[in-house]
N, CA, C and O atoms as a GROMACS GRO file, in nm:
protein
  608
    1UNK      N    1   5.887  -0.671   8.932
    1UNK     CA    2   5.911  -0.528   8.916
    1UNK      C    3   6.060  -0.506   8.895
    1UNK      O    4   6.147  -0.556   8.967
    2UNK      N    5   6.078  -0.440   8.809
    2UNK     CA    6   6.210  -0.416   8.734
    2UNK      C    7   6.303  -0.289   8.822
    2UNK      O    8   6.226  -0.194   8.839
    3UNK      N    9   6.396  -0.268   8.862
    3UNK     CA   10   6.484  -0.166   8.940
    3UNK      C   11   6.568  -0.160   8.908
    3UNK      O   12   6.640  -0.260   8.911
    4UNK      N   13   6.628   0.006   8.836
    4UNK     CA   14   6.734  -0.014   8.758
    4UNK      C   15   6.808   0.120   8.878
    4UNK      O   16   6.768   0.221   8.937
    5UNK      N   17   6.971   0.018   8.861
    5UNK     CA   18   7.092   0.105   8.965
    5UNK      C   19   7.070   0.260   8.897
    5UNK      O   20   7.056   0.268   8.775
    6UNK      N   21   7.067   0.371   8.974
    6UNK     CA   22   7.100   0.486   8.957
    6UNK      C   23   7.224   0.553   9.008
    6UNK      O   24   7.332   0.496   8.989
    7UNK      N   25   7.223   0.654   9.063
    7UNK     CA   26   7.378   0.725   9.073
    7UNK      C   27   7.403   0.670   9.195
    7UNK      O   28   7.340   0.579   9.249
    8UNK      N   29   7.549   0.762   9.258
    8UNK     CA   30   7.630   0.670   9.307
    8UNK      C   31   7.653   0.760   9.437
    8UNK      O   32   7.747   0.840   9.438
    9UNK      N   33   7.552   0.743   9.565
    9UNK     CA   34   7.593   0.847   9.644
    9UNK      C   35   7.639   0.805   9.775
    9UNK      O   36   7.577   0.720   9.839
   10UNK      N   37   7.715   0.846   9.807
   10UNK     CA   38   7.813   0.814   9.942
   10UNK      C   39   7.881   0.637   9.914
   10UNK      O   40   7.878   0.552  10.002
   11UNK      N   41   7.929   0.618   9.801
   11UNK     CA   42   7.977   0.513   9.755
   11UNK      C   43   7.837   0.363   9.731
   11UNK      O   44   7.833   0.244   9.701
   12UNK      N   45   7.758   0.461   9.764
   12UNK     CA   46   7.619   0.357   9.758
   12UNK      C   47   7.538   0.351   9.647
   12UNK      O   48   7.489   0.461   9.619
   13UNK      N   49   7.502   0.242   9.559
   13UNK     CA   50   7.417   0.271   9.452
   13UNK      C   51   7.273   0.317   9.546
   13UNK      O   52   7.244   0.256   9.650
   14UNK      N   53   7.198   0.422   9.497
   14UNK     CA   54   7.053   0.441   9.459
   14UNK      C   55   6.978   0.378   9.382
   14UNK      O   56   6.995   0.384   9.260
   15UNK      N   57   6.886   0.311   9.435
   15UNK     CA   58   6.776   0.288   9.339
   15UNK      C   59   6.692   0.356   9.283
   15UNK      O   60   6.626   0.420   9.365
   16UNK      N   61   6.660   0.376   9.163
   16UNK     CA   62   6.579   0.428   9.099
   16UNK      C   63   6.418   0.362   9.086
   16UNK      O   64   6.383   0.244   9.097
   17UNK      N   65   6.340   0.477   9.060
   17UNK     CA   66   6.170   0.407   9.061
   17UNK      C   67   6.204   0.358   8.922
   17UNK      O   68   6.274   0.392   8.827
   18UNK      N   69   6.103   0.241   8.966
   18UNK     CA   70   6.069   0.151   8.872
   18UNK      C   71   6.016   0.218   8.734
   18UNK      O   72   5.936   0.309   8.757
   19UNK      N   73   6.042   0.197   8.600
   19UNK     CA   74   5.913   0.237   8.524
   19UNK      C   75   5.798   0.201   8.507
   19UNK      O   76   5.777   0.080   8.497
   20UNK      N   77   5.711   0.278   8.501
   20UNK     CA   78   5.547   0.270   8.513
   20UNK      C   79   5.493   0.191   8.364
   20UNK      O   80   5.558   0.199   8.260
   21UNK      N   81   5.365   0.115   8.376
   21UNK     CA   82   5.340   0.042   8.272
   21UNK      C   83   5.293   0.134   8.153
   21UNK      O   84   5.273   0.254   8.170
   22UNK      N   85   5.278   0.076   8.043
   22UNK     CA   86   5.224   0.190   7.978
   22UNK      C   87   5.125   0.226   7.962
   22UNK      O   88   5.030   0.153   7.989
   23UNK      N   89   5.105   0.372   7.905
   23UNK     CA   90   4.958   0.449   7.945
   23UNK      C   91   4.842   0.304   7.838
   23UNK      O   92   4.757   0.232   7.891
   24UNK      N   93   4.864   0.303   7.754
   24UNK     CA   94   4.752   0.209   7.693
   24UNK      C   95   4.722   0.116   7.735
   24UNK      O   96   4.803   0.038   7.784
   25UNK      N   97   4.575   0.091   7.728
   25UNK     CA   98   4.461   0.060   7.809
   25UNK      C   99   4.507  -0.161   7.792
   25UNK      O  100   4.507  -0.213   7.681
   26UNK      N  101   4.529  -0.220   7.883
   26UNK     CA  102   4.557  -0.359   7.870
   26UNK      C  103   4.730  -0.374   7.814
   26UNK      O  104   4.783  -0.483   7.795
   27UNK      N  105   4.783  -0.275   7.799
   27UNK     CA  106   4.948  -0.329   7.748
   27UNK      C  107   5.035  -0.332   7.909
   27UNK      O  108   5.040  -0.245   7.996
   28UNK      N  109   5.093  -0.464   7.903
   28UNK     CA  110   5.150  -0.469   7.971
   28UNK      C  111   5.353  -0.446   8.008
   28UNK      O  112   5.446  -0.450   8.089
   29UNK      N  113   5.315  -0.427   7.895
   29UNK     CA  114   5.477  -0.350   7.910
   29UNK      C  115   5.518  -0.233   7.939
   29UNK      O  116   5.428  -0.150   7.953
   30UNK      N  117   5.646  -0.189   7.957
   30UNK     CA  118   5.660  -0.045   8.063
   30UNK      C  119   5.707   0.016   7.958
   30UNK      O  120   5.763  -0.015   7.853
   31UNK      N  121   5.647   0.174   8.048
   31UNK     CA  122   5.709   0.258   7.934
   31UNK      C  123   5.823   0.263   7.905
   31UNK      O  124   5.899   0.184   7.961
   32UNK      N  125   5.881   0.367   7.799
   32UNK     CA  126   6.023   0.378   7.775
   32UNK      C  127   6.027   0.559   7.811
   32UNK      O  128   5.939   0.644   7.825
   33UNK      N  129   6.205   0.562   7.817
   33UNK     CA  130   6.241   0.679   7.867
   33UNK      C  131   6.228   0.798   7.750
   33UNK      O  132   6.306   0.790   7.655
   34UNK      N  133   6.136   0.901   7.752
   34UNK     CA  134   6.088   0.992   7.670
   34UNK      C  135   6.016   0.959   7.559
   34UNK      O  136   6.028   1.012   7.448
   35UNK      N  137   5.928   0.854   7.596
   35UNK     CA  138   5.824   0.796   7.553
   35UNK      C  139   5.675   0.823   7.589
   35UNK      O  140   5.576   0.754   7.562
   36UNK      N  141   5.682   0.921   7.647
   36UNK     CA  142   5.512   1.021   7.731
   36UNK      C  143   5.469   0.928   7.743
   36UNK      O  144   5.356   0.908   7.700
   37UNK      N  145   5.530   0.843   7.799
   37UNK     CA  146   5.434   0.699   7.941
   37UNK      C  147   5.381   0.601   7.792
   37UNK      O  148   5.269   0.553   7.809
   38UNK      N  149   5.416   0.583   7.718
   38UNK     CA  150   5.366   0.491   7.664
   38UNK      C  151   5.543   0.383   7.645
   38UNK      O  152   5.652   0.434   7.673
   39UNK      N  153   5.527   0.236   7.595
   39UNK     CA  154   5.591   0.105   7.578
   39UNK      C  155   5.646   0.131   7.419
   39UNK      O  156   5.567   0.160   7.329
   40UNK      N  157   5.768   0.119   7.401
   40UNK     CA  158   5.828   0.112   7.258
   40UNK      C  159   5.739   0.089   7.138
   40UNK      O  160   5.751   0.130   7.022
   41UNK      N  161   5.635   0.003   7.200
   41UNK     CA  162   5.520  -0.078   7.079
   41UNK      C  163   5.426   0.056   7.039
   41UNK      O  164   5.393   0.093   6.926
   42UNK      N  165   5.396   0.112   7.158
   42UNK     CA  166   5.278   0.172   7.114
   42UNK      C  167   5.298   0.354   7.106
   42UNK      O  168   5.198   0.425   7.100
   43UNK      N  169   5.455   0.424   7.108
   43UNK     CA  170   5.484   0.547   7.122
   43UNK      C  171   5.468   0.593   6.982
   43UNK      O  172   5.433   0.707   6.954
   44UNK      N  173   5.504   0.468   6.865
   44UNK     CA  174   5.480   0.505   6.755
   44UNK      C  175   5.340   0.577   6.720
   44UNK      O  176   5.315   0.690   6.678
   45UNK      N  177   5.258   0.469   6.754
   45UNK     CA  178   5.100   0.473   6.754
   45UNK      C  179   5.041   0.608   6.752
   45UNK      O  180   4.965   0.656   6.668
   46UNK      N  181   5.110   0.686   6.908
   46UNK     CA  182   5.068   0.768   6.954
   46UNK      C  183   5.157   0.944   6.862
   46UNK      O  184   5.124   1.061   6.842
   47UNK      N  185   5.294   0.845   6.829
   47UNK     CA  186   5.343   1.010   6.767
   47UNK      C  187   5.251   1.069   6.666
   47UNK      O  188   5.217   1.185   6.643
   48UNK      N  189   5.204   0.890   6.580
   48UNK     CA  190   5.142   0.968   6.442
   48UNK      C  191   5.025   1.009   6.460
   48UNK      O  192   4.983   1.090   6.377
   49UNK      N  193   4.936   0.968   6.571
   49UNK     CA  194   4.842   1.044   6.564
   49UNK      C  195   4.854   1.192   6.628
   49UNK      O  196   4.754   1.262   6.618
   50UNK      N  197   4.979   1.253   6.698
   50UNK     CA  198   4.979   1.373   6.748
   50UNK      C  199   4.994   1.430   6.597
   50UNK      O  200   4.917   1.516   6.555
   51UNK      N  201   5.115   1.366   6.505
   51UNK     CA  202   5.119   1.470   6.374
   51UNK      C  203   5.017   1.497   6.322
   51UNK      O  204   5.006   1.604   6.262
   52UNK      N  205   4.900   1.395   6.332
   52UNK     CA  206   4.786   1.445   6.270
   52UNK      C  207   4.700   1.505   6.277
   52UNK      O  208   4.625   1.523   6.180
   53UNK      N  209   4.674   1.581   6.442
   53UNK     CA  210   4.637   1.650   6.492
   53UNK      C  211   4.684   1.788   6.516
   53UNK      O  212   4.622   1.871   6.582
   54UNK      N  213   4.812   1.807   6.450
   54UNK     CA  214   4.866   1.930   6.484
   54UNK      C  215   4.875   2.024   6.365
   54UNK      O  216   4.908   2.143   6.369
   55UNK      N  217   4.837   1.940   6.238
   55UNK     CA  218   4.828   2.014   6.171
   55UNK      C  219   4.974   2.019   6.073
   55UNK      O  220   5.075   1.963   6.117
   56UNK      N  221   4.977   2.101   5.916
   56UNK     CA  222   5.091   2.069   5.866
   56UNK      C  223   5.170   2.188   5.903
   56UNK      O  224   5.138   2.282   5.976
   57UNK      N  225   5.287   2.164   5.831
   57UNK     CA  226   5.394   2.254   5.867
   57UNK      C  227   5.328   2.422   5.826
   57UNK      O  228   5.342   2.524   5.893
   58UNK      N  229   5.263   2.407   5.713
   58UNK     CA  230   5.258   2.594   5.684
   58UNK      C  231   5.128   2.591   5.769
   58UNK      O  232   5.124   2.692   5.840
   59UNK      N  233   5.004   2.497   5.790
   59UNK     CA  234   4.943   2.545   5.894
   59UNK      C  235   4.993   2.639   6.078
   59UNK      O  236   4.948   2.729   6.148
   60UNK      N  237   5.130   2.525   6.080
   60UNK     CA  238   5.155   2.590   6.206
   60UNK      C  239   5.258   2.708   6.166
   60UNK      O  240   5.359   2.715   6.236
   61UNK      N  241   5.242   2.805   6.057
   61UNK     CA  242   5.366   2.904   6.028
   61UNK      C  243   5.509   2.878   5.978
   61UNK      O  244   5.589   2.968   5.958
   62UNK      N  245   5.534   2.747   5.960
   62UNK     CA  246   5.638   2.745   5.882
   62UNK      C  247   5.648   2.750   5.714
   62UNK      O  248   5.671   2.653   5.642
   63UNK      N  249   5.623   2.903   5.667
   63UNK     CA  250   5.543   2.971   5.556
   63UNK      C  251   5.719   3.008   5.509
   63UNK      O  252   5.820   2.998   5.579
   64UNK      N  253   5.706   3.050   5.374
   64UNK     CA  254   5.801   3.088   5.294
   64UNK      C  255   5.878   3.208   5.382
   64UNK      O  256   5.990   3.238   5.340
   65UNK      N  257   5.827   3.285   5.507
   65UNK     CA  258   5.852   3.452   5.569
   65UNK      C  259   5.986   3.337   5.674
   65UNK      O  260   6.103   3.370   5.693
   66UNK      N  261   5.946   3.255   5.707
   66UNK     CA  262   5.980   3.177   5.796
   66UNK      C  263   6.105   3.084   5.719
   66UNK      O  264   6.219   3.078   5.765
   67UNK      N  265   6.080   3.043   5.645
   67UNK     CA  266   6.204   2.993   5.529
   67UNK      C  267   6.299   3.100   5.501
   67UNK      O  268   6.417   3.066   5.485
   68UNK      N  269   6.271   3.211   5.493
   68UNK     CA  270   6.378   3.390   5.410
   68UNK      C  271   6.426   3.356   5.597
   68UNK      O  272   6.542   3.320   5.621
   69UNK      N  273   6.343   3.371   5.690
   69UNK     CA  274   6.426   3.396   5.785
   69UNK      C  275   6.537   3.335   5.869
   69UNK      O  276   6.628   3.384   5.936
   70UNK      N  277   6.496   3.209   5.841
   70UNK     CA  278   6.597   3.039   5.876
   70UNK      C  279   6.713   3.110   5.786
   70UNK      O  280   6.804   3.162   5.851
   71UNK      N  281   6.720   3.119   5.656
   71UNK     CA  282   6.807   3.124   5.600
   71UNK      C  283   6.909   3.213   5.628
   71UNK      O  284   7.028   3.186   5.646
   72UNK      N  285   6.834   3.362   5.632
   72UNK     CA  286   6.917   3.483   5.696
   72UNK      C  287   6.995   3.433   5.834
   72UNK      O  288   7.112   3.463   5.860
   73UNK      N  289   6.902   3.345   5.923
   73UNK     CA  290   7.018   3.370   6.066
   73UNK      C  291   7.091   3.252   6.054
   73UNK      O  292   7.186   3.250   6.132
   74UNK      N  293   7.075   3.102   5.947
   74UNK     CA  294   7.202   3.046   5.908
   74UNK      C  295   7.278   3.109   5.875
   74UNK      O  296   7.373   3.096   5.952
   75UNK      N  297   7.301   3.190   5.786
   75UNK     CA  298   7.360   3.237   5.695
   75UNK      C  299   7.504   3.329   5.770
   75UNK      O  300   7.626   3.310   5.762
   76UNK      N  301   7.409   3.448   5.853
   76UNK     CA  302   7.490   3.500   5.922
   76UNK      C  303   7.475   3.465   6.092
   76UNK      O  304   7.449   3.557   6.170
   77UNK      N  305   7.493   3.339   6.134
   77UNK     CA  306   7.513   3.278   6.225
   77UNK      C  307   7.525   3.093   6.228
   77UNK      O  308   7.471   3.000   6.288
   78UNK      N  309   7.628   3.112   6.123
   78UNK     CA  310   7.642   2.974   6.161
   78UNK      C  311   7.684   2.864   6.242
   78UNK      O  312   7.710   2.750   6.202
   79UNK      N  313   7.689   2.913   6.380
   79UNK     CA  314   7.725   2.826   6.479
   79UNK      C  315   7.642   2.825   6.530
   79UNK      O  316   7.567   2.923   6.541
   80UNK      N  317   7.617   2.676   6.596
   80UNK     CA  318   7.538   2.672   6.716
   80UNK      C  319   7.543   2.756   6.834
   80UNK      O  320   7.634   2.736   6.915
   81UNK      N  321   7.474   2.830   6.850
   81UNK     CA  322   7.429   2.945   6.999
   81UNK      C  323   7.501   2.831   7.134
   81UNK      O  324   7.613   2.848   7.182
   82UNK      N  325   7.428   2.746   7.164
   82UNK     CA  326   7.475   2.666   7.256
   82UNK      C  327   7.590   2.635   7.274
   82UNK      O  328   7.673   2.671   7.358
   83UNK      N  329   7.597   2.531   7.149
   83UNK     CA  330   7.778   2.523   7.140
   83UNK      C  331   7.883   2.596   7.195
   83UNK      O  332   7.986   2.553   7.247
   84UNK      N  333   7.845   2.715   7.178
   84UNK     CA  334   7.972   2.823   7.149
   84UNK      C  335   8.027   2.835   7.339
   84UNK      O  336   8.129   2.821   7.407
   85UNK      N  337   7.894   2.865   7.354
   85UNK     CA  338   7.898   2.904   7.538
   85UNK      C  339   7.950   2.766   7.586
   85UNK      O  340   7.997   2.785   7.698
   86UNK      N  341   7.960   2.654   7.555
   86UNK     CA  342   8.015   2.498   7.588
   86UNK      C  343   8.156   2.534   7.556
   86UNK      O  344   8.236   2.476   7.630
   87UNK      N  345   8.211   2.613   7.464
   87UNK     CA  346   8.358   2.601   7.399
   87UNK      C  347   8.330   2.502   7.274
   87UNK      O  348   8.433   2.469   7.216
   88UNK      N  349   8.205   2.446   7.218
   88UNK     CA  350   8.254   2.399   7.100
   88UNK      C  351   8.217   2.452   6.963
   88UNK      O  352   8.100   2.488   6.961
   89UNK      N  353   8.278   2.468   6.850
   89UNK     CA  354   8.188   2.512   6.782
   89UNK      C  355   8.139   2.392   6.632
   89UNK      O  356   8.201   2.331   6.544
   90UNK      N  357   8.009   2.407   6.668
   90UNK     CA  358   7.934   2.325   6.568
   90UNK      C  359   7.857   2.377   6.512
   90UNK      O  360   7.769   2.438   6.573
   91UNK      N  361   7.862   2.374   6.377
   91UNK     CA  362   7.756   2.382   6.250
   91UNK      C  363   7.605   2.414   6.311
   91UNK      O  364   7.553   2.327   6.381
   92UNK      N  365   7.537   2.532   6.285
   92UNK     CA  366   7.405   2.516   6.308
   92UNK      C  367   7.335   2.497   6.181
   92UNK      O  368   7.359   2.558   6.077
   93UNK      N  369   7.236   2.398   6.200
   93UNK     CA  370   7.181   2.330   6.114
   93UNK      C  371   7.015   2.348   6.160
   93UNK      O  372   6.934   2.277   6.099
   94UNK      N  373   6.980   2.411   6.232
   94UNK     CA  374   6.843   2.402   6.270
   94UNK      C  375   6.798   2.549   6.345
   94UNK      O  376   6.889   2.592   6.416
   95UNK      N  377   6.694   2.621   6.346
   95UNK     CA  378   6.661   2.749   6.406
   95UNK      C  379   6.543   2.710   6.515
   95UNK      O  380   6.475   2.612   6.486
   96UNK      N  381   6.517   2.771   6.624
   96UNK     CA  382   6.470   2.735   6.722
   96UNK      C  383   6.356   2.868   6.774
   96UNK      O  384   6.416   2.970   6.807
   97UNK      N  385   6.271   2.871   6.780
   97UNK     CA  386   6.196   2.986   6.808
   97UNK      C  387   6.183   2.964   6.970
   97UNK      O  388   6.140   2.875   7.044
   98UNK      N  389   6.253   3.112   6.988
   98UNK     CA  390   6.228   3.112   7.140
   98UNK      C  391   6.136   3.131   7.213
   98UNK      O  392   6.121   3.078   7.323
   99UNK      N  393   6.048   3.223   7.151
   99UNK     CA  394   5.861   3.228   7.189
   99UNK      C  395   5.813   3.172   7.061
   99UNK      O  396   5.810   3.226   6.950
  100UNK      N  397   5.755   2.979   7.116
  100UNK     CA  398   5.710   2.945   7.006
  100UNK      C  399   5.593   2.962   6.947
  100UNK      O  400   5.507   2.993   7.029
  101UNK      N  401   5.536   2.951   6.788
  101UNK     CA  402   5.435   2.990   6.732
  101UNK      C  403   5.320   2.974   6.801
  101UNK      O  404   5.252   3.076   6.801
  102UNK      N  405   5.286   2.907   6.845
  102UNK     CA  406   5.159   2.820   6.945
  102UNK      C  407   5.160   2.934   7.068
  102UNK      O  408   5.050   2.944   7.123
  103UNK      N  409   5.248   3.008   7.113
  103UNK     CA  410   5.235   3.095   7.216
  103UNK      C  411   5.271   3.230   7.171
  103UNK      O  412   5.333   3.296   7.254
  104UNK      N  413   5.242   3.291   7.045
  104UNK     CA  414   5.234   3.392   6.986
  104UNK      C  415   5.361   3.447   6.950
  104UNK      O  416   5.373   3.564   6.911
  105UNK      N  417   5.487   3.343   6.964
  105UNK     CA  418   5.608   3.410   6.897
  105UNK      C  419   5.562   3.430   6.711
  105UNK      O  420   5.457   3.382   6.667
  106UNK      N  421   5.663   3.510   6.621
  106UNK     CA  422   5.683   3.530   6.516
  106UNK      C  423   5.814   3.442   6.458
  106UNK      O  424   5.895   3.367   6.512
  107UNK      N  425   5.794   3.487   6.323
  107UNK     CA  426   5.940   3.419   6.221
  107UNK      C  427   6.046   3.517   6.209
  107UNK      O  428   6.140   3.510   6.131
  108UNK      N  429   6.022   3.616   6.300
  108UNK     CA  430   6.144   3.739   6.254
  108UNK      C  431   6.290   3.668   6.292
  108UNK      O  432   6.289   3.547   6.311
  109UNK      N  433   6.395   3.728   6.301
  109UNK     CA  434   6.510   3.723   6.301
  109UNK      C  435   6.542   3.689   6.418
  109UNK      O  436   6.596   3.580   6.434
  110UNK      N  437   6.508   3.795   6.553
  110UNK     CA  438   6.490   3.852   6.645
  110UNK      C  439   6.457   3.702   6.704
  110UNK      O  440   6.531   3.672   6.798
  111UNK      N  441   6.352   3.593   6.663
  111UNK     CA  442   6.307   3.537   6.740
  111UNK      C  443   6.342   3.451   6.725
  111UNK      O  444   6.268   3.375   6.789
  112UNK      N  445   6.472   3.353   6.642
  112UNK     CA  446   6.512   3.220   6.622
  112UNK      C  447   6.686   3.260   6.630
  112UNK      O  448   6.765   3.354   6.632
  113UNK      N  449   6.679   3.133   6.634
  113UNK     CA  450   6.834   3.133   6.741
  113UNK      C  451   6.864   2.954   6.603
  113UNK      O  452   6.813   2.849   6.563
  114UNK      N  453   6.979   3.039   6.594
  114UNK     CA  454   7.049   2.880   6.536
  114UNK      C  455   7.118   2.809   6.614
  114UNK      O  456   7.215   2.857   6.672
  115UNK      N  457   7.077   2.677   6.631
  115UNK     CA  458   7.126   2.552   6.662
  115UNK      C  459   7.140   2.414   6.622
  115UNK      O  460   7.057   2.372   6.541
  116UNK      N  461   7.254   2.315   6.673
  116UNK     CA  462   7.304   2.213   6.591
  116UNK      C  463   7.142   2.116   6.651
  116UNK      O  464   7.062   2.173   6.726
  117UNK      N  465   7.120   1.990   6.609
  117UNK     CA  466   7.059   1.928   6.618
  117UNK      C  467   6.998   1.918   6.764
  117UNK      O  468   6.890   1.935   6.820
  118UNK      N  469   7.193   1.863   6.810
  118UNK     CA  470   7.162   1.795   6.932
  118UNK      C  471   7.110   1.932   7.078
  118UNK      O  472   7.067   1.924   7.193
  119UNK      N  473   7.136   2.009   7.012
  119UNK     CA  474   7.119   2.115   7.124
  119UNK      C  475   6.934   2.176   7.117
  119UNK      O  476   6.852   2.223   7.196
  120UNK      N  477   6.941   2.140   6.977
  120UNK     CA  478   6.741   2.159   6.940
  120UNK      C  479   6.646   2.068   7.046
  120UNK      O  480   6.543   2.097   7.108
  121UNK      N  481   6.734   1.933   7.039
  121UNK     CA  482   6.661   1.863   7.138
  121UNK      C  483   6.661   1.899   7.300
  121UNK      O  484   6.565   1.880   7.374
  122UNK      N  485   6.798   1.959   7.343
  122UNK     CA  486   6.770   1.977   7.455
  122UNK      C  487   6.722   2.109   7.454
  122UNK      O  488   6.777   2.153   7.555
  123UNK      N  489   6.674   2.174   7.420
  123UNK     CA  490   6.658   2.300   7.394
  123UNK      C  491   6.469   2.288   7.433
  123UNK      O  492   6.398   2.359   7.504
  124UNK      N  493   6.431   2.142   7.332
  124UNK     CA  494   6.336   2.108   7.347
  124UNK      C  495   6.258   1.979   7.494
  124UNK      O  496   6.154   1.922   7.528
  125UNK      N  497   6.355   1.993   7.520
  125UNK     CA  498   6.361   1.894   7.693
  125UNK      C  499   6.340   1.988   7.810
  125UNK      O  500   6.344   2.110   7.798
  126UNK      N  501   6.321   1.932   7.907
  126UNK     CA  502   6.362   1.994   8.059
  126UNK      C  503   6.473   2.133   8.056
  126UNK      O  504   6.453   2.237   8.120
  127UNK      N  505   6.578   2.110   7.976
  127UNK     CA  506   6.702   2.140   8.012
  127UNK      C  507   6.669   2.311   7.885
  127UNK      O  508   6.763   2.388   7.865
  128UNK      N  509   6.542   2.334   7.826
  128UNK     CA  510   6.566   2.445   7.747
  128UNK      C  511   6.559   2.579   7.862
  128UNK      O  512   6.656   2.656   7.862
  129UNK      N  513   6.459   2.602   7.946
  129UNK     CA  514   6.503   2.717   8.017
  129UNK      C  515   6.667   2.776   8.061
  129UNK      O  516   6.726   2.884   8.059
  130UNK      N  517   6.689   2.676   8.089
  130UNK     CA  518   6.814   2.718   8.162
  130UNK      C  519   6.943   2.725   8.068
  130UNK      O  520   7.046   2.784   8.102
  131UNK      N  521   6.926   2.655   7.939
  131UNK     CA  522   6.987   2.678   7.797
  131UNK      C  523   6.985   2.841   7.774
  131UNK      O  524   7.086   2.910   7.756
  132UNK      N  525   6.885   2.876   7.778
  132UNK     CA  526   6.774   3.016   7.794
  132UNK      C  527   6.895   3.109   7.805
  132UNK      O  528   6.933   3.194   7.724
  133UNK      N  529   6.966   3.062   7.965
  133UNK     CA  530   7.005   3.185   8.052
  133UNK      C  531   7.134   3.173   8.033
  133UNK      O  532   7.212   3.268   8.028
  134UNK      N  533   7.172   3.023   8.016
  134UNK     CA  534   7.344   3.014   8.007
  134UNK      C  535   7.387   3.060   7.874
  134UNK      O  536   7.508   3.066   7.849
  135UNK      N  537   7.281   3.100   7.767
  135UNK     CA  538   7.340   3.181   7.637
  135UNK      C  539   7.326   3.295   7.689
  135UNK      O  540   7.424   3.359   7.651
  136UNK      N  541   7.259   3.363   7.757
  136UNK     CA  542   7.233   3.519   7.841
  136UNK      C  543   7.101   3.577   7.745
  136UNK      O  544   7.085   3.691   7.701
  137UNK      N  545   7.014   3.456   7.732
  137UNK     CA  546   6.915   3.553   7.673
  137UNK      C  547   6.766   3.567   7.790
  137UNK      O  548   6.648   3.594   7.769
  138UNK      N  549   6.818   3.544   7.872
  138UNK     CA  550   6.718   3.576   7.978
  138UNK      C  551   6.783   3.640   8.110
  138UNK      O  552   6.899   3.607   8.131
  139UNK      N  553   6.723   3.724   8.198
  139UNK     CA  554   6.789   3.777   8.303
  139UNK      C  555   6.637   3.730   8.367
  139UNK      O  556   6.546   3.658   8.327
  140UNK      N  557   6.665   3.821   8.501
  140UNK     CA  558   6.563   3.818   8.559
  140UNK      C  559   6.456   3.922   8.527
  140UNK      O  560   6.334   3.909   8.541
  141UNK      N  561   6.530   4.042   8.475
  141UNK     CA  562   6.393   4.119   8.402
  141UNK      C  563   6.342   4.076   8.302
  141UNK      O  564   6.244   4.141   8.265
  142UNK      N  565   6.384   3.946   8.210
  142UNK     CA  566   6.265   3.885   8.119
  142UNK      C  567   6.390   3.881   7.992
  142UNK      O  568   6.504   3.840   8.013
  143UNK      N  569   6.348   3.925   7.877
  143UNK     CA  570   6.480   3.905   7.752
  143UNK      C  571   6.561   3.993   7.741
  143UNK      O  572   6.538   4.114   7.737
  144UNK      N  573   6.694   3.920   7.734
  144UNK     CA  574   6.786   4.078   7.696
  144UNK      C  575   6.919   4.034   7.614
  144UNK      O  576   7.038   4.058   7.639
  145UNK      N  577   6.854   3.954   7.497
  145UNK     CA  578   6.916   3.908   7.414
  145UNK      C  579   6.826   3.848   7.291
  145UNK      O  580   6.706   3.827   7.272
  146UNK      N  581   6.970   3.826   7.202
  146UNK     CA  582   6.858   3.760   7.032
  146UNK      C  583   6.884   3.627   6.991
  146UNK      O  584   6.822   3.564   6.905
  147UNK      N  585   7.031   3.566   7.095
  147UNK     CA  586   7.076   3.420   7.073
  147UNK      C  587   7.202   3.503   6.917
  147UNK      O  588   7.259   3.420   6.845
  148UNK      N  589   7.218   3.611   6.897
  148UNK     CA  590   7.325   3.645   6.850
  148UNK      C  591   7.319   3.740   6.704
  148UNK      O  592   7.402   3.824   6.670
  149UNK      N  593   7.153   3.685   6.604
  149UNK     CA  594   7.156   3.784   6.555
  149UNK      C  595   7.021   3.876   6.574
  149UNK      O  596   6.917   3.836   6.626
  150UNK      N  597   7.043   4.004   6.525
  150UNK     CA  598   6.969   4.116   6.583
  150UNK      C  599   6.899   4.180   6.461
  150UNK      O  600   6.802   4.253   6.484
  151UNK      N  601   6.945   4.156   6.308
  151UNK     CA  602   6.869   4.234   6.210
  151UNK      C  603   6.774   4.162   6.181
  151UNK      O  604   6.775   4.043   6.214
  152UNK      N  605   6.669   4.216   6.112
  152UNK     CA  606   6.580   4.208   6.067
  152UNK      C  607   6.561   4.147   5.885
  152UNK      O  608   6.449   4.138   5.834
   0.00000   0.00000   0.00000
């Protein structure tokens, strides 16, 4: 069983849990980190069959209304949302729906937020709620923000 050093508390390494084997049925190798429990060998396996199940891009709404609107909040928002609140500013290159399609958000203006790559991913990790609040688009009464632009 494999134990890899973690952080460093009271001058003491922590051990970290082991990783778990992978989910497929007889593989004996461990998963990898953001690999949904499956082994380097077999995450591939498993991405392509999620793409194929989910359907294509204009099935899930990424329709020409949705293209006019990427463009509009590049256009007039070209920095990364995230970035900015970090102090850096980087190129946004990607739009992010904050109520996503699958949970009844839209393609309006209102509902995508430009961001650089790397911030899409965390945006898309653990770490997107709280992305959420440190741009100020969430309070505790629910939304009270657009991630920067507001027209339509």
């Amino acid at each position: 069983m494999r134990v890899e050093v973690g952080f460093c508390f009271g001058g003491e390494h922590m051990p970290m849990k082991p990783m778990s084997p992978c989910r497929m049925p007889g593989c004996p190798n461990l998963q990898v980190p953001g690999g949904r429990g499956y082994c380097k060998e077999h995450i591939k396996a498993y991405r392509k069959d999620e793409d194929k199940r989910r359907g294509s891009a204009h099935r899930r709404g990424y329709n020409k209304q949705y293209e006019r609107a990427r463009a509009y909040v590049l256009k007039h928002e070209p920095l990364c949302v995230v970035c900015k609140t970090e102090g850096r500013l980087t190129p946004a290159t990607l739009t992010h729906h904050v109520e996503h399609l699958a949970d009844g958000g839209s393609n309006r203006t209102d509902n995508l937020m430009p961001l650089c790559e790397r911030c899409h991913g965390r945006m898309h990790s653990f770490e997107g709620p709280e992305l959420l609040k440190q741009i100020g688009f969430f309070s505790s009464e629910g939304c009270t923000g657009t991630g920067g632009v507001t027209s339509r």
